[in-house]
C-alpha positions as CSV (number, residue, x, y, z in Angstrom):
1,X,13.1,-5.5,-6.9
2,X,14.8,-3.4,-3.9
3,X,12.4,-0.4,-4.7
4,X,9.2,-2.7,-4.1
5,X,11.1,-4.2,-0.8
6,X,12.0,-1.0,0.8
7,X,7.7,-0.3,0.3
8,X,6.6,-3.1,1.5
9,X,9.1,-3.4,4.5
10,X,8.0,0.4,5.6
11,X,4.5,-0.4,5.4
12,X,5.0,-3.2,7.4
13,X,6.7,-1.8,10.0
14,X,4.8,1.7,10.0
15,X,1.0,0.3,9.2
16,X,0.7,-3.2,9.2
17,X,0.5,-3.5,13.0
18,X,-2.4,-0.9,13.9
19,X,-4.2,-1.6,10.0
20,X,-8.0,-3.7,10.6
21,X,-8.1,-6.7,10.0
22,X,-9.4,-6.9,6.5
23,X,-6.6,-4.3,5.6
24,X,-3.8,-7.1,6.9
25,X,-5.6,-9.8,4.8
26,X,-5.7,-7.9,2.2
27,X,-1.8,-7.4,2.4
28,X,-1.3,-10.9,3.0
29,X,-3.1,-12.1,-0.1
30,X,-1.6,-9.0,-2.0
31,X,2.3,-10.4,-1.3
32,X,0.5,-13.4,-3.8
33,X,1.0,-11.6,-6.4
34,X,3.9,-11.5,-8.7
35,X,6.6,-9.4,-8.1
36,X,6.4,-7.4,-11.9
37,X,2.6,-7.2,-11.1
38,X,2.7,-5.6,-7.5
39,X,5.9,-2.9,-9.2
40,X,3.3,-2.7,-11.6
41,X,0.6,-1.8,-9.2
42,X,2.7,0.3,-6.2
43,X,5.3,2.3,-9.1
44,X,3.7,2.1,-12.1
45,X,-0.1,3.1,-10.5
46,X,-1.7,0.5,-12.5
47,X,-5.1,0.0,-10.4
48,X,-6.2,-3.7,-9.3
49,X,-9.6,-5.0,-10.1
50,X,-10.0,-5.6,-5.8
51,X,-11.0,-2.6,-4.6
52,X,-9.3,-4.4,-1.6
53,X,-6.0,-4.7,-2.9
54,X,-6.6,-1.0,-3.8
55,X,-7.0,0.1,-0.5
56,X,-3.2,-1.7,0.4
57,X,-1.8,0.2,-2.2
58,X,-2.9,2.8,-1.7
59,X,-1.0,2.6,1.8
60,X,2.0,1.4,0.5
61,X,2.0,4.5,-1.7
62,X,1.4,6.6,1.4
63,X,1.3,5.1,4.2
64,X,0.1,8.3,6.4
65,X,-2.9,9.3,4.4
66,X,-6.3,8.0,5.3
67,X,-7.1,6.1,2.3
């Protein structure tokens, strides 16, 4: 899924490297997921059960914003 690549590629480039900690681990675990499931969650604004994961995409989704 290209769109999901070009998301995840910005954020890693633009936020990853100055994100805490918890917020990288959270990514880490969140690239776990499924591909359908993380469209799912990033275009489709279904909501994860971890408020962590949350958190991640709600970066992804804006990746300026102080979420």
């Amino acid at each position: 899924m290209r769109e999901l690549d070009v998301l995840l590629e910005r954020y890693l480039k633009e936020r990853y490297p100055s994100a805490p900690a918890a917020e990288q681990q959270a990514f880490v675990a969140l690239l776990e997921a499924p591909d359908p499931q993380l469209f799912a969650y990033v275009v489709q604004r279904e909501v994860p059960d971890d408020p962590d994961w949350a958190h991640v995409i709600a970066r992804l989704r804006n990746p300026n914003a102080d979420a």
